[in-house]
Rosetta silent file (secondary structure, phi, psi, omega in degrees, C-alpha in Angstrom):
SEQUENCE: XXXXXXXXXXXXXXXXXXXXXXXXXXXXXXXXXXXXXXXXXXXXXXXXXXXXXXXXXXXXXXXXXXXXXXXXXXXXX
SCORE:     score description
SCORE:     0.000 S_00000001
   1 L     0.000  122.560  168.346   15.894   58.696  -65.127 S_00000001
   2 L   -52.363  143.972  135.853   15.083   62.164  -63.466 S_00000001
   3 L    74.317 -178.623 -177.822   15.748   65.184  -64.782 S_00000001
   4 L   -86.904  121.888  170.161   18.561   65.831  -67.968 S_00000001
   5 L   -79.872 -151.758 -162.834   21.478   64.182  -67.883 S_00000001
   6 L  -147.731  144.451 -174.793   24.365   65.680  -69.828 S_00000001
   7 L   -67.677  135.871  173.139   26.637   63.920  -72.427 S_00000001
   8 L   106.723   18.750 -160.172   29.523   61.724  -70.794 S_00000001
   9 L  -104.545  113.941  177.460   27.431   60.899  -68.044 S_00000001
  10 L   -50.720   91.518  167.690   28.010   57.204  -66.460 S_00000001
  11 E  -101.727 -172.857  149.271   24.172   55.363  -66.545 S_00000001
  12 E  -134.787  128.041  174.964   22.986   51.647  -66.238 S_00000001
  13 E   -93.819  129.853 -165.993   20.930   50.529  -68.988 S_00000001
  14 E  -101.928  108.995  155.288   17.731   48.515  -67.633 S_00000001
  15 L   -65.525  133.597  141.765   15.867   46.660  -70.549 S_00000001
  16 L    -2.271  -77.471 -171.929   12.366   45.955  -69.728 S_00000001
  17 L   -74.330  -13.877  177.577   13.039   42.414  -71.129 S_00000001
  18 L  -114.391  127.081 -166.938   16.837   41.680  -69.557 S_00000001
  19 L   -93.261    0.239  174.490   17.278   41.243  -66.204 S_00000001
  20 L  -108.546  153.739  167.913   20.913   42.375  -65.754 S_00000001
  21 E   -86.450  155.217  173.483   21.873   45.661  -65.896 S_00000001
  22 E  -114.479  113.211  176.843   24.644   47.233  -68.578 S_00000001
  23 E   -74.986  146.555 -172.341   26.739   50.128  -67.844 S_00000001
  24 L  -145.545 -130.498  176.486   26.923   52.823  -70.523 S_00000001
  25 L  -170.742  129.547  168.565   27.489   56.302  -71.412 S_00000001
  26 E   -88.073  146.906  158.249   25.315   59.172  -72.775 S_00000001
  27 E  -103.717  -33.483 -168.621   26.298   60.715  -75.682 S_00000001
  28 E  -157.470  179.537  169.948   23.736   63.100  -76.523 S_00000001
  29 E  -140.970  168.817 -172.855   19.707   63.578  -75.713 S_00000001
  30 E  -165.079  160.465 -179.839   16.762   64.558  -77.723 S_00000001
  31 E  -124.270   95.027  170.064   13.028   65.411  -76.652 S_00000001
  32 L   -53.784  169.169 -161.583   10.582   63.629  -78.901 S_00000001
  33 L   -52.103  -41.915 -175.746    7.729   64.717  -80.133 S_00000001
  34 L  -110.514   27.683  141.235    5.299   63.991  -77.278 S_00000001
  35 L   109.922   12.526 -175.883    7.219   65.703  -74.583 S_00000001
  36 L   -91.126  153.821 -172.385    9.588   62.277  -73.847 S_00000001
  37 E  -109.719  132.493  149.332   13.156   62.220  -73.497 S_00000001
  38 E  -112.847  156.741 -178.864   15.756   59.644  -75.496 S_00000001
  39 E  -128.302  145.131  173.426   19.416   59.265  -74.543 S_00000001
  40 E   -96.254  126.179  164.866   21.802   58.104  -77.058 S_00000001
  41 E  -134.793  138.517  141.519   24.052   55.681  -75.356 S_00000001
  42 E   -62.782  131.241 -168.440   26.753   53.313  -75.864 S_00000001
  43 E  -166.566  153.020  177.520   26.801   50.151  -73.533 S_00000001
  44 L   -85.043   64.473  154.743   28.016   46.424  -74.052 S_00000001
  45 L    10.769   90.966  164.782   25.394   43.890  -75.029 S_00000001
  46 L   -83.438   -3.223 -108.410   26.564   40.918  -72.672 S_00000001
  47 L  -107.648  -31.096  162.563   23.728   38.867  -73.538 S_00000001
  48 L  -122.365 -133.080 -166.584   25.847   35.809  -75.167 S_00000001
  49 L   -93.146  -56.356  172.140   29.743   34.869  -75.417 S_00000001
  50 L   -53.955  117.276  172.816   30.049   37.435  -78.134 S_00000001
  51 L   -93.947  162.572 -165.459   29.824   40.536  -76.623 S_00000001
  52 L  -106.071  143.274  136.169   28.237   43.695  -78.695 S_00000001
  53 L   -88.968  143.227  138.200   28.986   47.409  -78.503 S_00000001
  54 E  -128.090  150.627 -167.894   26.089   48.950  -79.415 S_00000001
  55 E  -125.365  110.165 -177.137   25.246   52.689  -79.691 S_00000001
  56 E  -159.187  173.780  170.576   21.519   53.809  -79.813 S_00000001
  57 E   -88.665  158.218  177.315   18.669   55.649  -78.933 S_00000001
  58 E  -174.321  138.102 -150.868   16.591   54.537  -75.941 S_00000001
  59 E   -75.742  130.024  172.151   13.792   55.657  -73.645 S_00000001
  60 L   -76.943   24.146  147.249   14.870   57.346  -70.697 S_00000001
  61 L   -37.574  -60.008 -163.592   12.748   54.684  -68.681 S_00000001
  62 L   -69.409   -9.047 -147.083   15.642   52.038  -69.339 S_00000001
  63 E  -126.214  122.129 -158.031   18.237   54.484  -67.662 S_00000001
  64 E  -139.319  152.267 -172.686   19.051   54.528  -63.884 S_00000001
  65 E   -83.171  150.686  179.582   22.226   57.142  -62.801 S_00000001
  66 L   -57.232  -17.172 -176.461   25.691   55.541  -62.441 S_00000001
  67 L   -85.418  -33.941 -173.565   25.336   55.727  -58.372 S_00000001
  68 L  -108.014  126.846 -119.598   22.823   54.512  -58.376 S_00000001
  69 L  -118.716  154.890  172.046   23.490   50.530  -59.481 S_00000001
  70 L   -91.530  168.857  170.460   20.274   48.369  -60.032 S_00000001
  71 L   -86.613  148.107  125.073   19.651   45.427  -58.301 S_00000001
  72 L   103.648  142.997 -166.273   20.580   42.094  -59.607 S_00000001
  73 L    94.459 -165.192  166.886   24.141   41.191  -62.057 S_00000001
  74 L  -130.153 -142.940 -172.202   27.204   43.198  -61.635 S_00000001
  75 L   -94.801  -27.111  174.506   28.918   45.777  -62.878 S_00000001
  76 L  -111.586   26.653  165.182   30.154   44.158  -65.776 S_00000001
  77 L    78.334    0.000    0.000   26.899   41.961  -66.494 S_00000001
């Protein structure tokens, strides 16, 4: 994801390893050590019948702006 988002801000988080997208929310940001950005977000783990909240840190890499929607899934996974 370009440039800093701001807390409260509507993403979709793209795993590497999961091929659907998750919608989520920053909470906060941080700049690690070697000049990389993490976003703390909350987003819903859809990945079996139980679904997850989880709340974490995560490479902005994984993180595409709410407009703009990834390919492939929906909105709600």
């Amino acid at each position: 994801m370009t440039g800093a988002a701001t807390g409260g801000a509507h993403v979709w988080v793209v795993k590497p390893t999961v091929p659907i997208p998750w919608p989520g929310l920053i909470l906060d940001r941080r700049r690690l050590p070697d000049g990389s950005w993490e976003a703390l977000v909350t987003y819903i783990e859809r990945m079996t019948i139980n679904q997850k909240v989880i709340t974490t840190w995560v490479p902005y890499d994984w993180l595409r702006k709410g407009a703009q929607r990834p390919a492939g899934g929906t909105a709600y996974g």
